[in-house]
ChimeraX commands (.cxc) that place a marker at each C-alpha (Angstrom):
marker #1 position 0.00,0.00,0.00 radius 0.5
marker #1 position 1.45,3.21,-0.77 radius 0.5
marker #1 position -0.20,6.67,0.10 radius 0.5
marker #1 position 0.64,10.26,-0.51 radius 0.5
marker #1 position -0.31,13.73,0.20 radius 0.5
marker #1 position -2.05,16.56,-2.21 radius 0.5
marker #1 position -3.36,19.79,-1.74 radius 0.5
marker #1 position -6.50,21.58,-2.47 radius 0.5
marker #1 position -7.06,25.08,-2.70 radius 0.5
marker #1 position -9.44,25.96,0.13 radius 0.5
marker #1 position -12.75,27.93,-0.23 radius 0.5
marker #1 position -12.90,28.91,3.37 radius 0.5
marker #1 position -9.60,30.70,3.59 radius 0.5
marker #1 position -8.54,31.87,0.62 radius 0.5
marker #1 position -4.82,32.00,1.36 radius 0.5
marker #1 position -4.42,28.66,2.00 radius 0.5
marker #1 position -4.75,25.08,1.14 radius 0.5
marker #1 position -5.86,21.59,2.94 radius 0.5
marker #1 position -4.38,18.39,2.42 radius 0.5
marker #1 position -6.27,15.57,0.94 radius 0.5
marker #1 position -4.83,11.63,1.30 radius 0.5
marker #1 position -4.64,9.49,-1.52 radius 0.5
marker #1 position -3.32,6.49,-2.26 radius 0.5
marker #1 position -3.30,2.62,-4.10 radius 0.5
marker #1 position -3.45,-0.85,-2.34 radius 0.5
marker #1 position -2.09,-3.26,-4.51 radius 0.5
marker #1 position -2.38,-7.06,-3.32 radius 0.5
marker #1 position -0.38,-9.27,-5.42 radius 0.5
marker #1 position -0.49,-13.18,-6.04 radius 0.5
marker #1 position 2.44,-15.38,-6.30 radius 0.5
marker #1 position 1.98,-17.40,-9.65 radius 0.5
marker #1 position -0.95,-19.78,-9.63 radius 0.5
marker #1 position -2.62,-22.16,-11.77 radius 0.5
marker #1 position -5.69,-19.51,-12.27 radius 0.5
marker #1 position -3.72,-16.88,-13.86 radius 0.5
marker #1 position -4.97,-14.06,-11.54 radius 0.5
marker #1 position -3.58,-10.60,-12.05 radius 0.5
marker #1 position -2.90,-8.32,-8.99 radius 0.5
marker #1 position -5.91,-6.58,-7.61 radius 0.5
marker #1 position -5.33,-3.00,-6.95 radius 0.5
marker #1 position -7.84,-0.45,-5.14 radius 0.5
marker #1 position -7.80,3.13,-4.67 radius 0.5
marker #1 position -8.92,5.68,-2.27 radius 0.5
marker #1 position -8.42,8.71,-0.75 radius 0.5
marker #1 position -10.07,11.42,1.89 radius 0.5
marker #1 position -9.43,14.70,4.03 radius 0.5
marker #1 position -7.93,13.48,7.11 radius 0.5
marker #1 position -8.64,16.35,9.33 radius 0.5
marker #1 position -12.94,15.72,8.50 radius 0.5
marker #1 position -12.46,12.15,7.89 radius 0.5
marker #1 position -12.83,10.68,11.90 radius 0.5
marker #1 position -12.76,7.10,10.37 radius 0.5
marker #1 position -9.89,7.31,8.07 radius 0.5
marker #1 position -8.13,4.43,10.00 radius 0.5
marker #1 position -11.49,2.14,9.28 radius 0.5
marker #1 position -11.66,3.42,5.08 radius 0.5
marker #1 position -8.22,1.44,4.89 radius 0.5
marker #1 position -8.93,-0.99,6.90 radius 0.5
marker #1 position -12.26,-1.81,4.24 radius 0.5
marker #1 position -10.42,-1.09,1.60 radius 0.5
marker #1 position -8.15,-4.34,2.40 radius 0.5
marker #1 position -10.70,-6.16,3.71 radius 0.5
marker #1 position -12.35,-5.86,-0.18 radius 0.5
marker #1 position -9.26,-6.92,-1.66 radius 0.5
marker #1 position -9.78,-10.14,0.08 radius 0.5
marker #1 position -6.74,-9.61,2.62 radius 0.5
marker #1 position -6.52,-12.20,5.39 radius 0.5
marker #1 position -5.29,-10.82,8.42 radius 0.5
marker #1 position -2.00,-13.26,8.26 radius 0.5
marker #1 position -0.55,-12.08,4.86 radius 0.5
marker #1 position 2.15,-9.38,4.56 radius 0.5
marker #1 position 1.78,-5.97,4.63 radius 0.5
marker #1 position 4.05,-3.22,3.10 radius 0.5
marker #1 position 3.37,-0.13,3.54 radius 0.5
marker #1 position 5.34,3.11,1.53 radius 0.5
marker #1 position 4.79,6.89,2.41 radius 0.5
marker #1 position 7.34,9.86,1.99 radius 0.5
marker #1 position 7.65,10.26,5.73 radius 0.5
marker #1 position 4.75,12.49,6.23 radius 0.5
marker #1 position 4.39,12.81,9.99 radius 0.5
marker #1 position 0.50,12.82,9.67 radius 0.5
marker #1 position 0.69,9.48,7.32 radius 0.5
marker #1 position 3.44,7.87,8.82 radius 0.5
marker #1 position 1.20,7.71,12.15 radius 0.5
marker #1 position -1.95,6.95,9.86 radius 0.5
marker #1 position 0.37,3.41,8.57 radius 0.5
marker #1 position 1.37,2.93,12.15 radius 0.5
marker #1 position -1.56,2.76,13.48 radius 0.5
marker #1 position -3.49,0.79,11.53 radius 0.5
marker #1 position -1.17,-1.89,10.58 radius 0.5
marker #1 position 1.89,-1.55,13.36 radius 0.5
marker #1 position 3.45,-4.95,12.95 radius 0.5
marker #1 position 3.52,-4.70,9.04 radius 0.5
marker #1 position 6.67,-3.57,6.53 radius 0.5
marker #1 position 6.55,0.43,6.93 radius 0.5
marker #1 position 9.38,2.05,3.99 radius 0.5
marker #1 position 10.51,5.33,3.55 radius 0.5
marker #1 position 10.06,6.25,-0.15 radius 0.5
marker #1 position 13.85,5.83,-1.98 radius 0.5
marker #1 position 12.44,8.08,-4.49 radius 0.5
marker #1 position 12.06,10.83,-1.63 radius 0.5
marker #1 position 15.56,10.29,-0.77 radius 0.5
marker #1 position 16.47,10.25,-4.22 radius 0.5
marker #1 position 15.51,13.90,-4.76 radius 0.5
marker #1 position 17.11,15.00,-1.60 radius 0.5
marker #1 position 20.33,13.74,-2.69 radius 0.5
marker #1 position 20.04,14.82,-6.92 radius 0.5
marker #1 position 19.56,18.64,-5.05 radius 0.5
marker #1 position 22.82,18.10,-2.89 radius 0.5
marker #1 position 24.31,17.00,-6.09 radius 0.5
marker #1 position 23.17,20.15,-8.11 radius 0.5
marker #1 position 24.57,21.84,-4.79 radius 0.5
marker #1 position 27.68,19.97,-5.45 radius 0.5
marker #1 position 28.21,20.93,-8.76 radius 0.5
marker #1 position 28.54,24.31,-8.15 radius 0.5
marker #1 position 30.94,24.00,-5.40 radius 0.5
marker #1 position 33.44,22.64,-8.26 radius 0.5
marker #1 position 32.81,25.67,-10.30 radius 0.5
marker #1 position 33.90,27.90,-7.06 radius 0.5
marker #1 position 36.88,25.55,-6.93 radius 0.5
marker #1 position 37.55,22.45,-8.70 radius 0.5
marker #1 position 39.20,20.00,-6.36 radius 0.5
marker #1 position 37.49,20.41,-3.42 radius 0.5
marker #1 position 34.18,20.59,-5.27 radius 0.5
marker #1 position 34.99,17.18,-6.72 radius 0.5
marker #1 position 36.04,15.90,-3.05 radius 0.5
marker #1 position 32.32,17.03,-1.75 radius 0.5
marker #1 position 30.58,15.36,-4.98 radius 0.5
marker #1 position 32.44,12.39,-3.98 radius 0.5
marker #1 position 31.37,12.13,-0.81 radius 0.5
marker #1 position 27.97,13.01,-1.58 radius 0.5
marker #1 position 27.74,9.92,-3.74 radius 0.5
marker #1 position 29.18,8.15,-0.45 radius 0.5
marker #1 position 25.75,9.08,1.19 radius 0.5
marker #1 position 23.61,8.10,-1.64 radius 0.5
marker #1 position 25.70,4.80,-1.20 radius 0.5
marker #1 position 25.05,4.57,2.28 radius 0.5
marker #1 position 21.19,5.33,2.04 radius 0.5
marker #1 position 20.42,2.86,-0.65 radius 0.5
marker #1 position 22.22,0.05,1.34 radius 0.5
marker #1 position 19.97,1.14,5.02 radius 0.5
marker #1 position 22.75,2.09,6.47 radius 0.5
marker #1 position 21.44,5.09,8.86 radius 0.5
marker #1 position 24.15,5.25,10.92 radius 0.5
marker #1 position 26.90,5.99,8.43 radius 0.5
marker #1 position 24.91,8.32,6.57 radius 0.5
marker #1 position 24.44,10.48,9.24 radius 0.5
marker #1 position 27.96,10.43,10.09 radius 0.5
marker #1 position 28.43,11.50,6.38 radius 0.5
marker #1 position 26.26,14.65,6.86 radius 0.5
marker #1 position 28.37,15.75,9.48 radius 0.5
marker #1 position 31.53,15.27,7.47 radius 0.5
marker #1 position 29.76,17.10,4.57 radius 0.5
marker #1 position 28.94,19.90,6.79 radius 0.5
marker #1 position 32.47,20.32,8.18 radius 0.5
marker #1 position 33.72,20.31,4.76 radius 0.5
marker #1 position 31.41,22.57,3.42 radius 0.5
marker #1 position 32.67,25.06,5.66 radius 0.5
marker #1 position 35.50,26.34,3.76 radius 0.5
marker #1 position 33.07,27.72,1.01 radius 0.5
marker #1 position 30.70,29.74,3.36 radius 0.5
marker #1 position 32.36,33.28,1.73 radius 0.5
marker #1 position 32.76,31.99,-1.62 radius 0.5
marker #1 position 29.56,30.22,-2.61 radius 0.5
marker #1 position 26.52,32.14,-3.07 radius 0.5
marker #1 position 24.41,29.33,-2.35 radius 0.5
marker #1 position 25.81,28.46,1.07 radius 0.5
marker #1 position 23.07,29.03,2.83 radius 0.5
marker #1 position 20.89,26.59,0.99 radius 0.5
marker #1 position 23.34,23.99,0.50 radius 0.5
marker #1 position 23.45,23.75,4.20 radius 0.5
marker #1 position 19.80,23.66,4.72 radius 0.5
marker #1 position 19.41,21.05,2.09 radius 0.5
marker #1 position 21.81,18.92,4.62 radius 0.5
marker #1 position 20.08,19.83,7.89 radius 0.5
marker #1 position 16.68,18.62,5.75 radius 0.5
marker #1 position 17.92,15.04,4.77 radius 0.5
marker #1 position 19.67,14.98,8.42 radius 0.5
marker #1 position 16.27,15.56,9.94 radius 0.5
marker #1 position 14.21,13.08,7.37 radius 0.5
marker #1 position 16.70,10.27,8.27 radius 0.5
marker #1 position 16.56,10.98,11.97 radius 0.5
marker #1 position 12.54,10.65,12.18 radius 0.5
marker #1 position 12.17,8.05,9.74 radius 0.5
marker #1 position 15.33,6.12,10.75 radius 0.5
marker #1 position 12.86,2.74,11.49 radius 0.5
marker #1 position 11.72,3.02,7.60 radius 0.5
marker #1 position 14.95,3.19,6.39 radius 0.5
marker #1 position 15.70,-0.88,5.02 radius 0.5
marker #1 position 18.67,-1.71,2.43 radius 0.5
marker #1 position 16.96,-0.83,-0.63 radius 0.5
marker #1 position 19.41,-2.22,-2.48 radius 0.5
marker #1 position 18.61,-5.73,-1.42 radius 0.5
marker #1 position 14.72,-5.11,-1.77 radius 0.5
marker #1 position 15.56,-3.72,-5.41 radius 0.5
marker #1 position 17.69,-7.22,-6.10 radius 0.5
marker #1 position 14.95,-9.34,-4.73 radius 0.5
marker #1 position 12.00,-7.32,-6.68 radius 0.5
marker #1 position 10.52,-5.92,-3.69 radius 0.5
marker #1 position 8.78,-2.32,-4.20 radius 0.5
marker #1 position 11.35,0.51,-2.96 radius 0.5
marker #1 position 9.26,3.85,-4.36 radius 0.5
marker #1 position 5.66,4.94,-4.20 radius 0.5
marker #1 position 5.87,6.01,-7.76 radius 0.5
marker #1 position 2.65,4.13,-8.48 radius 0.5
marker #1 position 0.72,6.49,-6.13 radius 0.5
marker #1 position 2.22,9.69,-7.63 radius 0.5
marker #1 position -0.14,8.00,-10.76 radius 0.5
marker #1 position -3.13,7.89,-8.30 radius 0.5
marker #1 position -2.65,11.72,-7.47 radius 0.5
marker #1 position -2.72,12.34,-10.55 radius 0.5
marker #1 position -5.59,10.38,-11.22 radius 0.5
marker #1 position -7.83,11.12,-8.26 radius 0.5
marker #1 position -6.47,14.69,-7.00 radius 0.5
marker #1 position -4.90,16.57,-9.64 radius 0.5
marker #1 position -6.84,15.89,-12.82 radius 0.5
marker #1 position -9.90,16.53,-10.91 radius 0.5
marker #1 position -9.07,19.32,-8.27 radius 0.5
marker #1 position -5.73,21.49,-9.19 radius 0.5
marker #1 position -4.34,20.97,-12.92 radius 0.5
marker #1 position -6.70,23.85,-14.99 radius 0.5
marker #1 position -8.55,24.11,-12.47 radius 0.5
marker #1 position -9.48,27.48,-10.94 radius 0.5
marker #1 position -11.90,26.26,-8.13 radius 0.5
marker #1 position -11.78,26.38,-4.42 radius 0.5
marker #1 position -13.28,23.20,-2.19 radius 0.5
marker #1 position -14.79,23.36,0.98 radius 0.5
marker #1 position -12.78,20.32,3.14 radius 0.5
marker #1 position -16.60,18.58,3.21 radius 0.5
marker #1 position -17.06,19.05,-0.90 radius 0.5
marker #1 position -14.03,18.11,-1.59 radius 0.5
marker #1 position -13.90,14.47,1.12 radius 0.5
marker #1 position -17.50,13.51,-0.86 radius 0.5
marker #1 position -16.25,14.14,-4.85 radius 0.5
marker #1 position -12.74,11.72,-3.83 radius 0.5
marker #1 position -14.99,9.50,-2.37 radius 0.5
marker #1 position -17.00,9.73,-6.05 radius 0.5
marker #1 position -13.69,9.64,-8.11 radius 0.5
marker #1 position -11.82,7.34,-6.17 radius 0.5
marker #1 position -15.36,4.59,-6.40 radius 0.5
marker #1 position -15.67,5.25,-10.64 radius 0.5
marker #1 position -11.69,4.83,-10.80 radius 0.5
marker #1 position -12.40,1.45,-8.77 radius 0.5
marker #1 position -15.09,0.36,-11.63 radius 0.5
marker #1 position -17.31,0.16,-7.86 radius 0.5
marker #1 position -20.15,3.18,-8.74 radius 0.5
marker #1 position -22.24,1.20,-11.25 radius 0.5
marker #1 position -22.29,-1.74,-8.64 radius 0.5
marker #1 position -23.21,0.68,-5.26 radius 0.5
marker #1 position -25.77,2.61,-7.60 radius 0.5
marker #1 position -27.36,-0.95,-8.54 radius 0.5
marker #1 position -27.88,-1.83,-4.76 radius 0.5
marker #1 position -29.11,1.01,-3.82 radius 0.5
marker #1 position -31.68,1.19,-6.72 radius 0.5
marker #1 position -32.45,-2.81,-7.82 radius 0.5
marker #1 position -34.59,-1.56,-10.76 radius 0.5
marker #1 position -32.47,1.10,-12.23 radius 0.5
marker #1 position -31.29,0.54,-15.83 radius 0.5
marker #1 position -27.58,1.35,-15.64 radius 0.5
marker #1 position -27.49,1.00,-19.69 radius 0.5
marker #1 position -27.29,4.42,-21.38 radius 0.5
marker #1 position -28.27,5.33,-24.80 radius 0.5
marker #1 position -26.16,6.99,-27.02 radius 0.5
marker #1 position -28.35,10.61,-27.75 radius 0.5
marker #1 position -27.25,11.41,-31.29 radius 0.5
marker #1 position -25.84,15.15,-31.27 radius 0.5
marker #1 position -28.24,17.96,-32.55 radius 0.5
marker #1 position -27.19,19.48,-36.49 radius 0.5
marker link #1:1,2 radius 0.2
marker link #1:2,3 radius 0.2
marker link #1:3,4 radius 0.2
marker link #1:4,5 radius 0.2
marker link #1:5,6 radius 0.2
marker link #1:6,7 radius 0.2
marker link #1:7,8 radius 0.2
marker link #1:8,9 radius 0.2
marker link #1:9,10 radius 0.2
marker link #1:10,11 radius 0.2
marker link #1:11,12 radius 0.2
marker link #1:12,13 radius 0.2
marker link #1:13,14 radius 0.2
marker link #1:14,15 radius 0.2
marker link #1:15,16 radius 0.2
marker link #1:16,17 radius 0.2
marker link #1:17,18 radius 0.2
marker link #1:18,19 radius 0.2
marker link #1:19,20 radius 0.2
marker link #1:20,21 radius 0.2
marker link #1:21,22 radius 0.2
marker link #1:22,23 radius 0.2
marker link #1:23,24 radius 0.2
marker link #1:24,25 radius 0.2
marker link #1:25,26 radius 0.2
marker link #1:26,27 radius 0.2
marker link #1:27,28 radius 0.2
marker link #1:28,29 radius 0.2
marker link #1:29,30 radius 0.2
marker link #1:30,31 radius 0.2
marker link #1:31,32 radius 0.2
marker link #1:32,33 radius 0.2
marker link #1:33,34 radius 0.2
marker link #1:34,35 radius 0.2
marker link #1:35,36 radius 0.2
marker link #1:36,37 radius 0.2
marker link #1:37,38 radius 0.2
marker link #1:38,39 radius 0.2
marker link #1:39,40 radius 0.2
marker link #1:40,41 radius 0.2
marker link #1:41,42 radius 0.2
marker link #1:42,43 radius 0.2
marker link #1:43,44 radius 0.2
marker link #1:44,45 radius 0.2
marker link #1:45,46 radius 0.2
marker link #1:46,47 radius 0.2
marker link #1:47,48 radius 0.2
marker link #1:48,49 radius 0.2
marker link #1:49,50 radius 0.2
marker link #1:50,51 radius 0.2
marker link #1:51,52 radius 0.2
marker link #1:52,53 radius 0.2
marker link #1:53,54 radius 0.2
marker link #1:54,55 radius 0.2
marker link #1:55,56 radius 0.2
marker link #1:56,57 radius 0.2
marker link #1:57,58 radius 0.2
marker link #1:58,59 radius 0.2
marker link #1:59,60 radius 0.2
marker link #1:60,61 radius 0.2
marker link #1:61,62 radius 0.2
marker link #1:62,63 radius 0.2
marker link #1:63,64 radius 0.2
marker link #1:64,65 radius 0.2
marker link #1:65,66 radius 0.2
marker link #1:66,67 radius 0.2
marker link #1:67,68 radius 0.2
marker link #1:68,69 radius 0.2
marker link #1:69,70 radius 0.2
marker link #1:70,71 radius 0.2
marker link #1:71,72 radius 0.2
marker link #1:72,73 radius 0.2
marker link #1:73,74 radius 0.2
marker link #1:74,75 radius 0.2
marker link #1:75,76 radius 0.2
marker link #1:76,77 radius 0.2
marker link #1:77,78 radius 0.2
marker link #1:78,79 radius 0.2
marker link #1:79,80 radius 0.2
marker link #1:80,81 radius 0.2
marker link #1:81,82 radius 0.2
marker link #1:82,83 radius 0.2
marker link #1:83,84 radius 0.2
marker link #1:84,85 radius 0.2
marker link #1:85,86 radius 0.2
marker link #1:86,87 radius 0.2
marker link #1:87,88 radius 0.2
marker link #1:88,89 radius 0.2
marker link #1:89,90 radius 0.2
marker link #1:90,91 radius 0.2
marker link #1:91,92 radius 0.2
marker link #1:92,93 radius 0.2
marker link #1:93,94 radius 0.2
marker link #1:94,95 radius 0.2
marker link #1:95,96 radius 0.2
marker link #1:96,97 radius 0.2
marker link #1:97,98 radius 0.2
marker link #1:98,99 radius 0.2
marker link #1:99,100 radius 0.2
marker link #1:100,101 radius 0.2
marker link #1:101,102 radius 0.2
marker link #1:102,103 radius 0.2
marker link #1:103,104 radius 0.2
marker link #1:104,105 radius 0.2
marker link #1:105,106 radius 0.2
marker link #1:106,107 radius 0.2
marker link #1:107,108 radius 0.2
marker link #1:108,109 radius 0.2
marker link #1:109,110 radius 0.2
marker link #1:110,111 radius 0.2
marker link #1:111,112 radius 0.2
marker link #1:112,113 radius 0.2
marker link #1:113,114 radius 0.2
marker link #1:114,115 radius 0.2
marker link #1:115,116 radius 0.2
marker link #1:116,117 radius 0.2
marker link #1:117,118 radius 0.2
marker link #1:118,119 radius 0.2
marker link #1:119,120 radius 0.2
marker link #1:120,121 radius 0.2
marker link #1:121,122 radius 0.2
marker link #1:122,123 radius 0.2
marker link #1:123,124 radius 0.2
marker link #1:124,125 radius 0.2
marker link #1:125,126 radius 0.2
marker link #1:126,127 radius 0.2
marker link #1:127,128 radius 0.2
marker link #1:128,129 radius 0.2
marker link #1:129,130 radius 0.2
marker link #1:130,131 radius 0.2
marker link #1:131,132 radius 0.2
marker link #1:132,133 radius 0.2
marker link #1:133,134 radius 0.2
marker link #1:134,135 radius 0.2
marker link #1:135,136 radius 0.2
marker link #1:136,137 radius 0.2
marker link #1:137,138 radius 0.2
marker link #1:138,139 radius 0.2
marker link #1:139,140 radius 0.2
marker link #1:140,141 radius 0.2
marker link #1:141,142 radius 0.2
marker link #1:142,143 radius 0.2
marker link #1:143,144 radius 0.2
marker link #1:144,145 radius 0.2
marker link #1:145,146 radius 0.2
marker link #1:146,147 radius 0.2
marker link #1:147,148 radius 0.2
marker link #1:148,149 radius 0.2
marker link #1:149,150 radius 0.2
marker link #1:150,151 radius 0.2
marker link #1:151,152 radius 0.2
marker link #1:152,153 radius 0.2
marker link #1:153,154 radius 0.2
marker link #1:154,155 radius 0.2
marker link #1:155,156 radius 0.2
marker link #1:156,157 radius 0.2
marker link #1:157,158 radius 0.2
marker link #1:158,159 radius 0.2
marker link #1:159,160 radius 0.2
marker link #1:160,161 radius 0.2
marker link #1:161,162 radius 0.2
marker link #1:162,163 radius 0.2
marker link #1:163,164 radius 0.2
marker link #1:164,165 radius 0.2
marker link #1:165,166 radius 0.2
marker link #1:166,167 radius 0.2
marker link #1:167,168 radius 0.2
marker link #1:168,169 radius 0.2
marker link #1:169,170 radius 0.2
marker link #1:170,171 radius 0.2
marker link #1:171,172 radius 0.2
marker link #1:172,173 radius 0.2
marker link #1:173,174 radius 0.2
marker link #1:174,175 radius 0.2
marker link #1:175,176 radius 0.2
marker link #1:176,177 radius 0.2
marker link #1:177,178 radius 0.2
marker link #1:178,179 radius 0.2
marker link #1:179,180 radius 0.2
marker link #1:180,181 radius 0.2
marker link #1:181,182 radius 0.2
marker link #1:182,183 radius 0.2
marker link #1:183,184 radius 0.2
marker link #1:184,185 radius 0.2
marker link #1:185,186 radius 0.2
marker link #1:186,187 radius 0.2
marker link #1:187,188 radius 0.2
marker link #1:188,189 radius 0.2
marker link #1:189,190 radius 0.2
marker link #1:190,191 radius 0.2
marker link #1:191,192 radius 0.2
marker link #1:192,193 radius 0.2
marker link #1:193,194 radius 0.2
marker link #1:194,195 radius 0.2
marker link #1:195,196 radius 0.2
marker link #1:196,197 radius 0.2
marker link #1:197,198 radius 0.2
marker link #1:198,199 radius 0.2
marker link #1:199,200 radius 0.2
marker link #1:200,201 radius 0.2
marker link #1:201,202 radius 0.2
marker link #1:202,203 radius 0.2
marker link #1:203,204 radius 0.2
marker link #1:204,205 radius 0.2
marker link #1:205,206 radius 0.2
marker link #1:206,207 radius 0.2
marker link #1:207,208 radius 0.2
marker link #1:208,209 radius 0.2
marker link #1:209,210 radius 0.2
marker link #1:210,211 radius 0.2
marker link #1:211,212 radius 0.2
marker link #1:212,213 radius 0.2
marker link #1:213,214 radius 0.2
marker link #1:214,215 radius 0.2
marker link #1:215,216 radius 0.2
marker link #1:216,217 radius 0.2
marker link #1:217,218 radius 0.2
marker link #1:218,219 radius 0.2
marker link #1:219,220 radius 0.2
marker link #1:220,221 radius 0.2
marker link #1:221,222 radius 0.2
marker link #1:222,223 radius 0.2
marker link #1:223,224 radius 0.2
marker link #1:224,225 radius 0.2
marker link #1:225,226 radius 0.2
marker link #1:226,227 radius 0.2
marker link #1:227,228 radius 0.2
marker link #1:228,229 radius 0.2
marker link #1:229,230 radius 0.2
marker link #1:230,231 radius 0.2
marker link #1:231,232 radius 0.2
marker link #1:232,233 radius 0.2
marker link #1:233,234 radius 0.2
marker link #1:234,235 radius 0.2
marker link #1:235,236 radius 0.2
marker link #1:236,237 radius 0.2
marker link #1:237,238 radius 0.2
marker link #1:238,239 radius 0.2
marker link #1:239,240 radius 0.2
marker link #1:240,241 radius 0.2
marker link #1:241,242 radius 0.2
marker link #1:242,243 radius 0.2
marker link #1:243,244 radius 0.2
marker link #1:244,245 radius 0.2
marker link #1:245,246 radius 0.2
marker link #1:246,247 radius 0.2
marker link #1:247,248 radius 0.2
marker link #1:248,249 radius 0.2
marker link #1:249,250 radius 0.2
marker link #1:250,251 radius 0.2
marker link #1:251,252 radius 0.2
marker link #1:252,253 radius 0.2
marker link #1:253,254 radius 0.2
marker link #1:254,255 radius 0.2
marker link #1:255,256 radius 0.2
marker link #1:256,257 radius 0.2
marker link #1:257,258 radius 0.2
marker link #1:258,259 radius 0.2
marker link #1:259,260 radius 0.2
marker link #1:260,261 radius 0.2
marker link #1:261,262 radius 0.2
marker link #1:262,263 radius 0.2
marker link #1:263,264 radius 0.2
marker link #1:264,265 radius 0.2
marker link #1:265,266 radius 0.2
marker link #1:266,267 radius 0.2
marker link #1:267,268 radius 0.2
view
């Protein structure tokens, strides 16, 4: 299961946005003599309305068939609010730190990098080296030794605090990977091993279902504003005709409703 984050401009004050949660379960089969393909379910809400967000996974799952004794893995980008959301409703289950999060950390440090070899060219090629040392460290789960990589990247660093004009943000691009490590330091694995064995590592599948159920719908062309209570009901809509599930809830609800449409021919 993977889930991310989105944003929706807010009717209710202007100036801001609220944060809808989105995401994919995908429950895979090992190969079988009935040739089933993986079953995969959306869905997606306003956590700060929704009060039973924790039981809208826990159905989502429980559609999908899941028995309580299978494996679980769960991948976020180490959003406080979703990393609780995972822990709580599924503590003893895989929780991962999205490598592609990581990934873009480290590409900025490495754009940082390259301009420290423009200021001057053999140090800058030292730091660049050593940045690919943390990248090295991070994809192999080893939290320790990246940390103690930061701090040797910030000591050498030093020497270009006059020089560089982008000091200032090189550092805080450190001190921002220092702090994601530290809190998500349990959801760090060796990626490198999950990669070999063809385990998922990235959440790059629900970056698909934002598309799909947030942006499409709520941001991209889109000039409107959502109240949080508009906005929980249409995902609930969206995420149910993405499913293929509307036709089937509109059928129980109304046992004599013709759910066949006829095509109207357009006017001359």
């Amino acid at each position: 299961m993977g889930i991310d984050g989105g944003y929706v401009r807010n009717w209710f004050d202007k100036k801001h946005k609220f944060e809808v949660i989105v995401g994919k379960s995908i429950l895979s089969f090992e190969e079988d003599e009935e040739g089933r393909t993986p079953s995969r379910k959306r869905f997606g809400f306003v956590q700060t309305l929704d009060t039973k967000s924790k039981r809208r996974l826990y159905e989502v799952l429980q559609s999908q068939d899941l028995q309580m004794n299978q494996d679980m893995t769960f991948l976020s980008d180490g959003n406080d609010s979703l990393r609780q959301l995972q822990l709580e409703m599924s503590p003893k289950a895989i929780h991962i730190l999205d490598w592609y999060h990581l990934s873009m950390k480290l590409t900025v440090l490495g754009q940082y990098g390259k301009g420290l070899v423009a200021c001057e060219a053999v140090r800058g090629e030292a730091i660049c080296e050593k940045i690919e040392r943390l990248k090295w460290s991070l994809w192999h789960g080893q939290v320790d030794k990246s940390l103690g990589k930061i701090d040797d990247l910030e000591s050498s660093i030093g020497s270009f605090r006059e020089t560089y004009a982008r000091y200032a943000g090189l550092v805080k691009a450190l001190s921002e990977l220092r702090t994601d490590i530290v809190n998500n330091r349990p959801l760090i694995p060796n990626y490198g091993e999950r990669y070999r064995h063809g385990e998922p590592i990235a959440t790059g599948f629900v970056e698909s279902t934002v598309n799909e159920v947030v942006s499409k719908r709520f941001c991209k062309k889109q000039q409107m504003q959502w109240s949080k209570e508009g906005a929980h009901l249409l995902l609930q809509t969206r995420v149910r005709t993405l499913n293929g599930e509307l036709s089937g809830i509109f059928k129980r609800w109304y046992p004599d409703l013709d759910m066949k449409t006829e095509e109207i021919p357009l006017a001359a």
